[in-house]
C-alpha positions in Angstrom: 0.0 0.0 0.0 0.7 3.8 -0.4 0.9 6.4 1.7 -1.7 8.1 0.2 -4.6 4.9 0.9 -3.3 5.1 4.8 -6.0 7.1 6.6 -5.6 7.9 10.3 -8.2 6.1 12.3 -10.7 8.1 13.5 -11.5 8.7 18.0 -15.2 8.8 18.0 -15.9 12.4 19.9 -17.2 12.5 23.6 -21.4 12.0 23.5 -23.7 14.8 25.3 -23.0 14.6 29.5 -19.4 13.0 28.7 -16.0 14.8 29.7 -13.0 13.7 28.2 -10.4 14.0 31.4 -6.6 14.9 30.1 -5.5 11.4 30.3 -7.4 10.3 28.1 -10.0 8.4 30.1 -13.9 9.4 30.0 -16.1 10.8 32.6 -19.8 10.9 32.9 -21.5 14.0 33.9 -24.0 11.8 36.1 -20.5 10.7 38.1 -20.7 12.8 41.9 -17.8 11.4 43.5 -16.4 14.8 42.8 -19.0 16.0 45.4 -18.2 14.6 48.6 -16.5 16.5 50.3 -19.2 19.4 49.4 -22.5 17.1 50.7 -22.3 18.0 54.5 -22.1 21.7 53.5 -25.1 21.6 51.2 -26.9 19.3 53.6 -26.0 22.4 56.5 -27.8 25.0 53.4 -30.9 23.1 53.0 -31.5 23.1 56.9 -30.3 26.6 57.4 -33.1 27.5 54.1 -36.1 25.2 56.1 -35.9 27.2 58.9 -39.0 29.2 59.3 -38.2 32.9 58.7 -38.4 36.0 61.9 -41.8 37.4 61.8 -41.4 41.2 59.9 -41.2 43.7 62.8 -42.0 46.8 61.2 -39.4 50.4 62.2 -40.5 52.9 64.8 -41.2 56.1 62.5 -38.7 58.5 63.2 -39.1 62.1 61.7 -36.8 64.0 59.5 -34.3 66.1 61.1 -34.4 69.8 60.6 -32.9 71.4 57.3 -29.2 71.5 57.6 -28.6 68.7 60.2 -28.5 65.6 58.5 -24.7 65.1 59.5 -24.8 61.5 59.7 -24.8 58.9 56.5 -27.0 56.9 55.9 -30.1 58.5 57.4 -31.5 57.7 60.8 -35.3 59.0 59.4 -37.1 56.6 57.6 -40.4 58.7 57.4 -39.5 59.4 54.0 -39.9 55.3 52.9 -43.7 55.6 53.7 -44.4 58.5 51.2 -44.8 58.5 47.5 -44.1 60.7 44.5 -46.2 60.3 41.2 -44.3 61.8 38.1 -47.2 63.7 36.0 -48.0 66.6 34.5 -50.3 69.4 36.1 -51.1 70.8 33.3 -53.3 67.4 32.8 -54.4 66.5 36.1 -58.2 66.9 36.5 -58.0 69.8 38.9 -56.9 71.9 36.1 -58.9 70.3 33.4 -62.1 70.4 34.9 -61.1 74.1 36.7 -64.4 77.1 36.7 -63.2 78.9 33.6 -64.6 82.4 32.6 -64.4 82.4 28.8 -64.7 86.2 28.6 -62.0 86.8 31.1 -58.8 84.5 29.7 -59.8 85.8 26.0 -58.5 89.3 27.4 -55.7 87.8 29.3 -54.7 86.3 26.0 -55.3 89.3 23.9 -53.5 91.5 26.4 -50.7 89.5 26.5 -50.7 89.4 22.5 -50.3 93.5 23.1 -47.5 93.4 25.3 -45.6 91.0 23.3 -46.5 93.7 20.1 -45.6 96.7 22.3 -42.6 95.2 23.4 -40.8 93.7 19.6 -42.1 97.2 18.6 -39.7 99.4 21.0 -36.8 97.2 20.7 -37.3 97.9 17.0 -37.6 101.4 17.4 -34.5 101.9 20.0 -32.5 99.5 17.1 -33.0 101.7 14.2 -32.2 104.6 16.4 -29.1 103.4 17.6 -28.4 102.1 13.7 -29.3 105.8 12.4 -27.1 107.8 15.0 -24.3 105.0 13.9 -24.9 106.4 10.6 -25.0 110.3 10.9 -21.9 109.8 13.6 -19.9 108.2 10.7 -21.3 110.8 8.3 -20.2 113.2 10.1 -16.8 111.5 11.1 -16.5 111.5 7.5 -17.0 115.2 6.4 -15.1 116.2 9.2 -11.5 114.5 7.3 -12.8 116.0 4.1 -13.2 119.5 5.5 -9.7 119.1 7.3 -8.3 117.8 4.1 -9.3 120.7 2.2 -8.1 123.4 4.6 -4.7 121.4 5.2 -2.4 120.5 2.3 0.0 118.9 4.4 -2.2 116.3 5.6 -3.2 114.8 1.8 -1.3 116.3 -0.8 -3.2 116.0 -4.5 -0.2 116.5 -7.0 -2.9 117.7 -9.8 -4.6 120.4 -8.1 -2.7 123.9 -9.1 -2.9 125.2 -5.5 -1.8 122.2 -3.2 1.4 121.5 -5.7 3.1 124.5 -5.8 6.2 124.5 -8.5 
């Protein structure tokens, strides 16, 4: 024969609940001798579970302390445990859903408050283009002031083409 027809025999693999130990040798999973030493101290659980449980003594309430002196972690109050918060909106509880409303009355509210908001874009408007129009004249004004000093001064800009700033 060849090497080639020589195939290497084949180890059937280790079934379901089987563990194949280093040596070679197999070990069933339903195999406890591992679990000897570990009985007594599962047998000392099971009793210490059967035992009936301490009837539920319930805390003395004890008040919170004043603002400022809780100094000691965690808290000695346990008023606090007893209460509870519900997150929700007001806005959609049924006291203000089903509130007295007079119709007349929060039509002006809203319309006055439509004013107010008018009255008030309107001035900040108005103060704007003031402050953007005195911008203006001030740089106007900045501006005509060089021109003016230009035309009295020929020092300060010399214009080489005009006959009486270029004397020759």
């Amino acid at each position: 024969m060849s090497g080639r027809d020589e195939r290497p025999e084949i180890k059937p693999s280790p079934s379901v609940g089987e563990l194949v130990l280093p040596d070679g040798g197999k070990s069933s999973s339903n195999d406890f001798s591992f679990k000897k030493d570990s009985t007594a101290k599962e047998e000392e659980v099971k009793k210490e579970v059967a035992k009936p449980a301490a009837p539920y003594v319930p805390e003395k309430p004890q008040p919170m302390p004043g603002k400022g002196r809780t100094t000691v972690f965690p808290r000695s109050d346990n008023v606090y445990k007893k209460k509870e918060s519900l997150p929700f909106d007001e806005a959609q509880s049924l006291v203000w859903q089903n509130r007295p409303v007079n119709k007349t009355r929060e039509t002006f509210i809203e319309w006055f408050m439509y004013f107010c908001a008018g009255v008030s874009v309107g001035c900040t408007a108005f103060v704007l283009k003031l402050i953007e129009e005195g911008l203006i004249h001030g740089t106007n004004a900045v501006v005509e002031h060089i021109l003016k000093k230009q035309k009295e001064d020929t020092t300060l800009f010399p214009d080489p083409t005009h006959p009486e700033r270029n004397p020759q």
